[in-house]
PyMOL CGO cylinders between C-alpha atoms (Angstrom):
from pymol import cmd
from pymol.cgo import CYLINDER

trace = [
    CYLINDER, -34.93, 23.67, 137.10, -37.12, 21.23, 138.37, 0.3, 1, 1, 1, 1, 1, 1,
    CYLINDER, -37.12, 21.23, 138.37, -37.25, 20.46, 142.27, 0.3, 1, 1, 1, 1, 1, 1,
    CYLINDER, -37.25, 20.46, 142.27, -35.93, 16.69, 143.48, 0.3, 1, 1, 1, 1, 1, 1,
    CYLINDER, -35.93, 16.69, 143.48, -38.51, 14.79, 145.09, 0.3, 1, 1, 1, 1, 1, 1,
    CYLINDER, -38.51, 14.79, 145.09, -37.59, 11.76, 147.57, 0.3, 1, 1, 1, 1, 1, 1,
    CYLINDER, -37.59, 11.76, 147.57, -39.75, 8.92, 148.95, 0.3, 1, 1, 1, 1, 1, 1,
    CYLINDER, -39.75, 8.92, 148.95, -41.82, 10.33, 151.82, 0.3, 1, 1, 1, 1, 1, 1,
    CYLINDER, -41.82, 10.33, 151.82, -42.39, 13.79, 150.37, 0.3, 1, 1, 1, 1, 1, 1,
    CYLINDER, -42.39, 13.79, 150.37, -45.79, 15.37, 150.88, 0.3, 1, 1, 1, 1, 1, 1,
    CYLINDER, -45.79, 15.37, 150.88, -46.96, 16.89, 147.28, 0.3, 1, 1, 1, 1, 1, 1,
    CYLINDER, -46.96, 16.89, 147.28, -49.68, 18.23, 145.33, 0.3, 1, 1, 1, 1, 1, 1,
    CYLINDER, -49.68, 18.23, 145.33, -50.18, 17.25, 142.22, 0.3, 1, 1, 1, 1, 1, 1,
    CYLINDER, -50.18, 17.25, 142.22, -51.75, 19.37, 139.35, 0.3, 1, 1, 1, 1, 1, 1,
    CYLINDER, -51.75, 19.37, 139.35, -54.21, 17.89, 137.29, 0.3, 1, 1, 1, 1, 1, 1,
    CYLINDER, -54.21, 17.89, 137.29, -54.64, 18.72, 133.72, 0.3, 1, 1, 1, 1, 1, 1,
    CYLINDER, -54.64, 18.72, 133.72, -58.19, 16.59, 133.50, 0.3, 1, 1, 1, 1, 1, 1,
    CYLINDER, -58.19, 16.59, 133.50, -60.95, 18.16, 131.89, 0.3, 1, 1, 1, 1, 1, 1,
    CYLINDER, -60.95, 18.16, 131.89, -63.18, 19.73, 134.40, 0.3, 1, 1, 1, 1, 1, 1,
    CYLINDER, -63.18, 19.73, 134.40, -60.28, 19.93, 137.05, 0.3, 1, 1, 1, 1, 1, 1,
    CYLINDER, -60.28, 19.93, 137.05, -57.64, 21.46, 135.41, 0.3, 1, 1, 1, 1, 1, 1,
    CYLINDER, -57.64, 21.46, 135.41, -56.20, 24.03, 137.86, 0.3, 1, 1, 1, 1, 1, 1,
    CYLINDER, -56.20, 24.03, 137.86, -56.42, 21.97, 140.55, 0.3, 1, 1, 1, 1, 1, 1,
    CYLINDER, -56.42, 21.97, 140.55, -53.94, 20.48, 143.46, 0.3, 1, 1, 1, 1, 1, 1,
    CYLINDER, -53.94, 20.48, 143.46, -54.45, 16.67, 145.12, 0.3, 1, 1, 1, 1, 1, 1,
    CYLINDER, -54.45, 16.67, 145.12, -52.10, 15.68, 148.20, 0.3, 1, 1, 1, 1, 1, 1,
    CYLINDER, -52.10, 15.68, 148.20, -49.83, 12.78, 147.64, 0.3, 1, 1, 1, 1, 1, 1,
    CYLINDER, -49.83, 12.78, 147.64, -46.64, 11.31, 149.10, 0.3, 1, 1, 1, 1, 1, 1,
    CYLINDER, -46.64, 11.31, 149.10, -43.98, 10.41, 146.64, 0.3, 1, 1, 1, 1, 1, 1,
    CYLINDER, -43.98, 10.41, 146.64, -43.76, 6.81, 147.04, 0.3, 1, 1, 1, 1, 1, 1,
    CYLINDER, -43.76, 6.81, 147.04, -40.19, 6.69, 144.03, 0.3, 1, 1, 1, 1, 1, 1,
    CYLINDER, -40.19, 6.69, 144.03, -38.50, 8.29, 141.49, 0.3, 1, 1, 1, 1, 1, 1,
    CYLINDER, -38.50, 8.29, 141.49, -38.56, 6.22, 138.25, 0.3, 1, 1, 1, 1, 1, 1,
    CYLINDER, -38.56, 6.22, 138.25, -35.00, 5.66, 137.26, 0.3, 1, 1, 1, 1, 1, 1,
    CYLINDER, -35.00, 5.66, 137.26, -35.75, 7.16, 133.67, 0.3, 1, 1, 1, 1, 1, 1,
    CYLINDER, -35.75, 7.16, 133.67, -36.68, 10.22, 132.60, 0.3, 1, 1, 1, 1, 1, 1,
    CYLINDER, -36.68, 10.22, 132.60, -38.79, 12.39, 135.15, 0.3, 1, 1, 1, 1, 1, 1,
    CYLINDER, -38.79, 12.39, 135.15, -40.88, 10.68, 136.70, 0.3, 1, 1, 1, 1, 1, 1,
    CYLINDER, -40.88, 10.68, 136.70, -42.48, 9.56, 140.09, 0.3, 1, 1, 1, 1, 1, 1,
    CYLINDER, -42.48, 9.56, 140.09, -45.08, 7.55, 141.74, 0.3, 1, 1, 1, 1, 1, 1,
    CYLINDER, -45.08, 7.55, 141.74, -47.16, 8.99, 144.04, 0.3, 1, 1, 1, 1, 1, 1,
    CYLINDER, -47.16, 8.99, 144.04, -50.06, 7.85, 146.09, 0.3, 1, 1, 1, 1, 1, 1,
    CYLINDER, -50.06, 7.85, 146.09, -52.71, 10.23, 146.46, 0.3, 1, 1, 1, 1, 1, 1,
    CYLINDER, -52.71, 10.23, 146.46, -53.84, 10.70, 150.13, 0.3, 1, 1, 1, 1, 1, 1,
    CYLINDER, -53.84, 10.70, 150.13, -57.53, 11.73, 149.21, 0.3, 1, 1, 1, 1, 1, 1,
    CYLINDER, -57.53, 11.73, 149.21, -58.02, 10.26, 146.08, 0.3, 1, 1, 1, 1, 1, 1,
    CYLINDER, -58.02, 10.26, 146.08, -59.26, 5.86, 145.85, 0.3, 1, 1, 1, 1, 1, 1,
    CYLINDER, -59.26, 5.86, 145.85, -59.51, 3.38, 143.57, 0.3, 1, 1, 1, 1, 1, 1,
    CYLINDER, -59.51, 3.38, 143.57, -62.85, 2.20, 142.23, 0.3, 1, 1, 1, 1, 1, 1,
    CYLINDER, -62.85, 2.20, 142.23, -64.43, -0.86, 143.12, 0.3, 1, 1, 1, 1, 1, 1,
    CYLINDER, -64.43, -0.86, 143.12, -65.50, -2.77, 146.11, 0.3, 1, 1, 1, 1, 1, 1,
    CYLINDER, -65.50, -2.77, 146.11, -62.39, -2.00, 148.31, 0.3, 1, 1, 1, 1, 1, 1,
    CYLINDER, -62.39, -2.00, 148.31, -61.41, 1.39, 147.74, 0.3, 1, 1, 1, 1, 1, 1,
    CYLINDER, -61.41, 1.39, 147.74, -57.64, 1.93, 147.86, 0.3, 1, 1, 1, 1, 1, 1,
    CYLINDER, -57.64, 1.93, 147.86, -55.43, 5.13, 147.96, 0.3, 1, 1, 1, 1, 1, 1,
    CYLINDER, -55.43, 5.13, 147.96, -54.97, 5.76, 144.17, 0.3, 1, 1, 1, 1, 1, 1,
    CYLINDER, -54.97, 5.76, 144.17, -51.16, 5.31, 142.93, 0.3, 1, 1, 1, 1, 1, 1,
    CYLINDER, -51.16, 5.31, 142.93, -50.21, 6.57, 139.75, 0.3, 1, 1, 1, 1, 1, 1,
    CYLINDER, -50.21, 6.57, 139.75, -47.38, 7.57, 137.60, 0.3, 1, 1, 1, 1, 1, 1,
    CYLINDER, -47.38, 7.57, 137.60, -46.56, 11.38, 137.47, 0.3, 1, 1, 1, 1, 1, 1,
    CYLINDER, -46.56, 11.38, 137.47, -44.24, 13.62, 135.54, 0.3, 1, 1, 1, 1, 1, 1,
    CYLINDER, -44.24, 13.62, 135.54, -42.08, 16.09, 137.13, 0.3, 1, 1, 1, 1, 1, 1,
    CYLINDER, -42.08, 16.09, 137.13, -43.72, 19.07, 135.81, 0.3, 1, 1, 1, 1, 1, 1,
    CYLINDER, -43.72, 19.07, 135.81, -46.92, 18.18, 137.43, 0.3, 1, 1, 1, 1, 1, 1,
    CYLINDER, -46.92, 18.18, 137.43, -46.05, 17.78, 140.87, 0.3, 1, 1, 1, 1, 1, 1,
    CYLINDER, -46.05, 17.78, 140.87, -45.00, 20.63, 143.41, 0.3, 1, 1, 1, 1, 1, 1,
    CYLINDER, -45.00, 20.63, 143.41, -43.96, 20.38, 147.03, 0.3, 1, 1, 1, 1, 1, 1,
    CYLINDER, -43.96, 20.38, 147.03, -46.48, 21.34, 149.18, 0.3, 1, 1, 1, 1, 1, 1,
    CYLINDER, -46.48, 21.34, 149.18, -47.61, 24.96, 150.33, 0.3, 1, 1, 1, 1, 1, 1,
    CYLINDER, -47.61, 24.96, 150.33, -46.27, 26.32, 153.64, 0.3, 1, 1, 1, 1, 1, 1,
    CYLINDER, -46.27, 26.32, 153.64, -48.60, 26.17, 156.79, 0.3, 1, 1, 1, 1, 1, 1,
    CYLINDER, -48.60, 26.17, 156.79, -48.90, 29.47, 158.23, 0.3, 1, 1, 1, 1, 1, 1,
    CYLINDER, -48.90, 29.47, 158.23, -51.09, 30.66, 160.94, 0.3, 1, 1, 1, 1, 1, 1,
    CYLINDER, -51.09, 30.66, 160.94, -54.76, 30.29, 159.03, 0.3, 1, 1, 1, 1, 1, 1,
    CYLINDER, -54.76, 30.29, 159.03, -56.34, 33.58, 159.15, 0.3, 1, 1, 1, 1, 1, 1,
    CYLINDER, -56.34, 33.58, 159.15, -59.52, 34.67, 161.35, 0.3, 1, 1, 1, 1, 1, 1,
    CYLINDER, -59.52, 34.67, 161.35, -61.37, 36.12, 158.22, 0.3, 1, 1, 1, 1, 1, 1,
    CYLINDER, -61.37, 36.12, 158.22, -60.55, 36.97, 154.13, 0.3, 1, 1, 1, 1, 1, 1,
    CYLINDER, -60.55, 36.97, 154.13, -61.52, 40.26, 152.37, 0.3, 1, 1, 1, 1, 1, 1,
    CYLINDER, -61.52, 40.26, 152.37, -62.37, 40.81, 149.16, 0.3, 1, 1, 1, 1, 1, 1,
    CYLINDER, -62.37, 40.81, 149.16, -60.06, 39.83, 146.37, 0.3, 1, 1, 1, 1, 1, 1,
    CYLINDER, -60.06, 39.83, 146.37, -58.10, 37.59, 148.87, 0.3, 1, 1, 1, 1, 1, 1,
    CYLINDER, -58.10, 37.59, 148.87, -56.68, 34.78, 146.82, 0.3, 1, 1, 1, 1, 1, 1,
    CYLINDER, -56.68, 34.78, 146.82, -57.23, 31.93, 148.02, 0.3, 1, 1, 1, 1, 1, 1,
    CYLINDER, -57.23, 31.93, 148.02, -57.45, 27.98, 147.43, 0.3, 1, 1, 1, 1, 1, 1,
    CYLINDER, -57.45, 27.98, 147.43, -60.22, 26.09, 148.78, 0.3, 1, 1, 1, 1, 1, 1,
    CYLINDER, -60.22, 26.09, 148.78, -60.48, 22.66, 149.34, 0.3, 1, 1, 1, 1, 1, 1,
    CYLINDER, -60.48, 22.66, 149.34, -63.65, 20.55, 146.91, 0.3, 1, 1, 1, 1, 1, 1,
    CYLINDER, -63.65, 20.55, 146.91, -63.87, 17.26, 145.41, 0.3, 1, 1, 1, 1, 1, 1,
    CYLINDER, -63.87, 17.26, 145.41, -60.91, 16.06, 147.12, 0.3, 1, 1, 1, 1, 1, 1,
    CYLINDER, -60.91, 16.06, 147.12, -58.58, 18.74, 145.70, 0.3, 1, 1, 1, 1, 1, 1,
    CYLINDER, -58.58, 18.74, 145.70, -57.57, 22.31, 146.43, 0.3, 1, 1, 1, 1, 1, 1,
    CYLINDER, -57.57, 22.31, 146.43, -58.61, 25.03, 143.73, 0.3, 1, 1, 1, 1, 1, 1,
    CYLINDER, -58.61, 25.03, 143.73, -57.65, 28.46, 143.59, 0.3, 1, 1, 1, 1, 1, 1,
    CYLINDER, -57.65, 28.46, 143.59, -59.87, 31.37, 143.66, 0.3, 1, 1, 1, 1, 1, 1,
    CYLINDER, -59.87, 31.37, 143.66, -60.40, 34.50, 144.85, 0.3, 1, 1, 1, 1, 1, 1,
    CYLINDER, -60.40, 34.50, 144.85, -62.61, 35.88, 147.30, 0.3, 1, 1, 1, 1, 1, 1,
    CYLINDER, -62.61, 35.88, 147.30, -66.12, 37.91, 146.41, 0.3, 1, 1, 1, 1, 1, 1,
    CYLINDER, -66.12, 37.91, 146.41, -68.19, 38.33, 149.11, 0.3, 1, 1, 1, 1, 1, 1,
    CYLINDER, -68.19, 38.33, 149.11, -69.26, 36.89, 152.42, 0.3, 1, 1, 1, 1, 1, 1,
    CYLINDER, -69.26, 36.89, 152.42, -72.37, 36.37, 154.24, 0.3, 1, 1, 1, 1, 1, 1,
    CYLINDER, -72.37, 36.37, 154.24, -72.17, 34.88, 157.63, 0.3, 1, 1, 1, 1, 1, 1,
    CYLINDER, -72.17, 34.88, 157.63, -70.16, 32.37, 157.82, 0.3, 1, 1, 1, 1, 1, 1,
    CYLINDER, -70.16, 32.37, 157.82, -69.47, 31.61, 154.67, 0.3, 1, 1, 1, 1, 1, 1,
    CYLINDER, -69.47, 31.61, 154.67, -67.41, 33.31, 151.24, 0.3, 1, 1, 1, 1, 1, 1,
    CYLINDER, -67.41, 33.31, 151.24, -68.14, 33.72, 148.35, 0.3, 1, 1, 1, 1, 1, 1,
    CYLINDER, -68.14, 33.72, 148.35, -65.27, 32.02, 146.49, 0.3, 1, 1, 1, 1, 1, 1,
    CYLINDER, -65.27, 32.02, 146.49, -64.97, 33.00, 142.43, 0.3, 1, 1, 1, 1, 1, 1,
    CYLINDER, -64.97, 33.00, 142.43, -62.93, 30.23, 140.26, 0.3, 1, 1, 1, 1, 1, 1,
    CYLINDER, -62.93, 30.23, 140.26, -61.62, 32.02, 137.31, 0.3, 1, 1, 1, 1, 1, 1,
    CYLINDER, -61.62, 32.02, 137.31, -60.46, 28.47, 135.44, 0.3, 1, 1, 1, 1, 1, 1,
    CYLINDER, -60.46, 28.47, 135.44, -64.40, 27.10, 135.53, 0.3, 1, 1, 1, 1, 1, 1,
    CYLINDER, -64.40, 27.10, 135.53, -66.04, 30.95, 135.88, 0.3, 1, 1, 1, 1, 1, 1,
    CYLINDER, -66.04, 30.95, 135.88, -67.88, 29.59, 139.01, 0.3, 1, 1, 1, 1, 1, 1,
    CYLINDER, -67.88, 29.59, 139.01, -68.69, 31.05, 142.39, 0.3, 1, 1, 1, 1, 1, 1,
    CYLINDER, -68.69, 31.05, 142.39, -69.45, 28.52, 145.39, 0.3, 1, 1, 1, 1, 1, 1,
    CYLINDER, -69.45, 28.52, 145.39, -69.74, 29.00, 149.06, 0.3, 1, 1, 1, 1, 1, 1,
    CYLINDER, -69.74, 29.00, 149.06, -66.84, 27.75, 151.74, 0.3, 1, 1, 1, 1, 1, 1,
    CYLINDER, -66.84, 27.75, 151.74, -66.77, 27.86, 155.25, 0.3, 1, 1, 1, 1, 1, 1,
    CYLINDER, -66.77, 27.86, 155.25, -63.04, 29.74, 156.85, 0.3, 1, 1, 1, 1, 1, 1,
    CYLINDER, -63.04, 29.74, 156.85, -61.62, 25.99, 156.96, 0.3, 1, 1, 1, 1, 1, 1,
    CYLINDER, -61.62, 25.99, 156.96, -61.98, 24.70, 153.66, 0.3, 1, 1, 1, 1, 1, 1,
    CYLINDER, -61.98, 24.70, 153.66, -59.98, 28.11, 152.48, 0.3, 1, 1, 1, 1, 1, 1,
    CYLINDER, -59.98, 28.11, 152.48, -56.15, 28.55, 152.42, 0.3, 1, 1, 1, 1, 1, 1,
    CYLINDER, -56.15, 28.55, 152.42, -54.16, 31.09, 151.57, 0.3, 1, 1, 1, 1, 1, 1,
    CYLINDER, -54.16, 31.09, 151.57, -53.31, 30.82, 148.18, 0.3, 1, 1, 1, 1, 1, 1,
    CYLINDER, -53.31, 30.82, 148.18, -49.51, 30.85, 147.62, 0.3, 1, 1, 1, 1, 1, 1,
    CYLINDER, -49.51, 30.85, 147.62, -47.54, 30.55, 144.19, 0.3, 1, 1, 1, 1, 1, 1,
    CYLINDER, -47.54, 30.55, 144.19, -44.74, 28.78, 143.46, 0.3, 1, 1, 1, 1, 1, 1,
    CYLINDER, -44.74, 28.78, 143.46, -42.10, 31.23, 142.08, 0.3, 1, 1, 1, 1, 1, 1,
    CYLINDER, -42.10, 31.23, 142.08, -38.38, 30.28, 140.99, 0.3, 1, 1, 1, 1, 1, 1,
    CYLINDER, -38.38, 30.28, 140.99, -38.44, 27.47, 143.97, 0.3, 1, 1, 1, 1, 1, 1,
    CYLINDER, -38.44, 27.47, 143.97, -40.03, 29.56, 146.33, 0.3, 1, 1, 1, 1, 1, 1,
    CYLINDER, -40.03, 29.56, 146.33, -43.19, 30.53, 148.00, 0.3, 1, 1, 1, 1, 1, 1,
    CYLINDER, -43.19, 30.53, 148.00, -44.74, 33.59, 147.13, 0.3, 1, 1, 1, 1, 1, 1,
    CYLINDER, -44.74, 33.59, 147.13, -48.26, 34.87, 148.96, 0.3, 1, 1, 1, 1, 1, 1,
    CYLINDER, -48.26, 34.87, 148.96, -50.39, 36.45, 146.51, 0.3, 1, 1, 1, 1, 1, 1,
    CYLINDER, -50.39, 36.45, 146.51, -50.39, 39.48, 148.34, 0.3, 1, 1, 1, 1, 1, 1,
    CYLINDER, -50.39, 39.48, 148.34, -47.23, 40.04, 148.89, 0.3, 1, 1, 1, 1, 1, 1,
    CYLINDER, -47.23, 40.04, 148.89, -46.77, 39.65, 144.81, 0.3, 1, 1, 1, 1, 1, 1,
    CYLINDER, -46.77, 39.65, 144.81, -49.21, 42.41, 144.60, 0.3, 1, 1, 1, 1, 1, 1,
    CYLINDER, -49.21, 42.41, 144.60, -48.13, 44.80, 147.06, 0.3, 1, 1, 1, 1, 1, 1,
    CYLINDER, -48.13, 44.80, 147.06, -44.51, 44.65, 145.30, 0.3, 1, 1, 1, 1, 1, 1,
    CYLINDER, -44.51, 44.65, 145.30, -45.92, 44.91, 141.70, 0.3, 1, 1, 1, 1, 1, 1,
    CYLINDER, -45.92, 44.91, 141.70, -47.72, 48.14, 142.54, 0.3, 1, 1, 1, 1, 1, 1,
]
cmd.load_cgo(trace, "trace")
């Protein structure tokens, strides 16, 4: 069953675009379209092209848009394996964690098989969206073993 969304909503919206499929952009349901399911959202990071960049409005389907992740307490540190999503190119991607050195993860994207670097606060912890609820990775682990 898909969620109801209502004007005002913070979202993320998954994009199935070449090159950034996988990945999650904030918008803030501006309607629902009175047929079929639809909305339009306007993205908070992404702009229109031009001279006077504007936030970018579009037309979404249901299926691609999800309500946004909780905010919990951001952790100090990640280990190795932590999933995570980590915010580049204006969109959060999940990953998972490799390595650290410093400052700074290692960050593996199994959807584009690369690794980057991310300081703590462009990392999350990543959370999926099961049956209308959130679900930490971890937790999803620790009950499948």
């Amino acid at each position: 069953m898909e969620e109801e969304f209502v004007k005002g909503d913070k979202v993320e919206v998954c994009s199935k675009q070449d090159g950034f499929f996988g990945s999650y952009f904030e918008a803030k349901v501006l309607s629902k379209l009175p047929c079929g399911s639809f909305y339009k959202v306007k993205y908070k990071n992404l702009v229109t092209e031009g001279e006077d960049p504007m936030p970018l409005i579009e037309i979404i389907s249901a299926d691609e848009i999800r309500p946004m992740p909780p905010k919990l307490f951001q952790p100090s540190t990640f280990r190795r394996h932590d999933k995570v999503d980590a915010f580049d190119l204006d969109a959060w991607w999940f990953g998972e964690i490799i390595g650290q050195k410093g400052d700074m993860f290692s960050v593996y994207f199994p959807t584009t098989n690369d690794v980057c670097e991310y300081p703590l606060e462009r990392l999350r912890r990543h959370f999926d969206l099961v049956n209308g609820h959130w679900v930490s990775s971890a937790a999803r682990q620790q009950r499948a073993s």
